[in-house]
C-alpha positions as MATLAB code, in Angstrom:
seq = 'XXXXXXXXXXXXXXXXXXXXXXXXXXXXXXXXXXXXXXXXXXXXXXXXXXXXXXXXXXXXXXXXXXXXXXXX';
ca = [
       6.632  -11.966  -29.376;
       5.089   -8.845  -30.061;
       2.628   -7.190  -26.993;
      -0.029   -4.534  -28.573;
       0.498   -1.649  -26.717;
      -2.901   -0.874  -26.798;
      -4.095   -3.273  -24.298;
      -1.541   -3.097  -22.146;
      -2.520    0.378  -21.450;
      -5.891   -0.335  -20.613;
      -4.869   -3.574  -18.387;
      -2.911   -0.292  -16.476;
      -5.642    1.667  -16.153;
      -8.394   -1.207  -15.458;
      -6.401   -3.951  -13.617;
      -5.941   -1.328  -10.137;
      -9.779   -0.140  -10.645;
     -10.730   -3.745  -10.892;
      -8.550   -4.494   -7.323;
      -9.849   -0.853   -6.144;
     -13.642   -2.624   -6.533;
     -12.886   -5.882   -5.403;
     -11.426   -4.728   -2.711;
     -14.621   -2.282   -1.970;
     -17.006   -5.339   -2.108;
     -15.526   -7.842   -0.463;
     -14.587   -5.540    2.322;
     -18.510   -4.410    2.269;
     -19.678   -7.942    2.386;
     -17.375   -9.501    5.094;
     -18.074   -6.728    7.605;
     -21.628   -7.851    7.995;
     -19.818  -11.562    8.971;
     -17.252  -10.237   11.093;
     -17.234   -8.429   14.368;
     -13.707   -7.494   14.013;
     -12.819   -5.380   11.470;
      -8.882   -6.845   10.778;
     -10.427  -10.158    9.840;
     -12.214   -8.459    6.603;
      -9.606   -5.795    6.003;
      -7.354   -8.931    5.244;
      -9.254  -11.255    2.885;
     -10.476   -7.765    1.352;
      -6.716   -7.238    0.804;
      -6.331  -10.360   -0.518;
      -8.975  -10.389   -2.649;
      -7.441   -7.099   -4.048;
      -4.055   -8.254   -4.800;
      -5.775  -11.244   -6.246;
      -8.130   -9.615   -9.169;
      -5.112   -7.286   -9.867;
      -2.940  -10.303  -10.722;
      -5.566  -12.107  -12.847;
      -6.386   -8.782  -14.713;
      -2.547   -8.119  -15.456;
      -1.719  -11.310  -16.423;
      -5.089  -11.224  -18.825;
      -4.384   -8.132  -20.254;
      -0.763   -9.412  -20.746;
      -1.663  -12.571  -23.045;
      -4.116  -10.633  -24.426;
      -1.827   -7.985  -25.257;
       0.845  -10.559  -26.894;
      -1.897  -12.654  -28.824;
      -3.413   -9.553  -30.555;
       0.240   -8.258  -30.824;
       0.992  -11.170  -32.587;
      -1.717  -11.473  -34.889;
      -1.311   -8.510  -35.969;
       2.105   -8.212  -36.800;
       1.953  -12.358  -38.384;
];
């Protein structure tokens, strides 16, 4: 099991802007449906940690089936 380097770099680099964004609209969007603000500053939250798992664990099997075409 061979991971390309490659794209595990950019899954570092794009995984926390893709949470950072997520994070940004959801919060944006659940504010206009909530009069308190802890209610959206959670699922926002959520929703972060959430696209930043899915991204990492993309770029990871990404990462080991390039890796491993590559190298046979």
């Amino acid at each position: 099991m061979v991971v390309n380097p490659i794209v595990l770099l950019i899954g570092i680099i794009f995984a926390p802007l893709a949470a950072a964004m997520a994070f940004i609209i959801t919060y944006g969007e659940y504010t206009h449906h909530y009069s308190d603000k802890k209610m959206p500053l959670k699922l926002a939250t959520e929703a972060a940690i959430m696209t930043f798992i899915v991204f990492g664990i993309i770029s990871l099997v990404i990462g080991l089936v390039i890796g491993n075409m590559v190298n046979g």
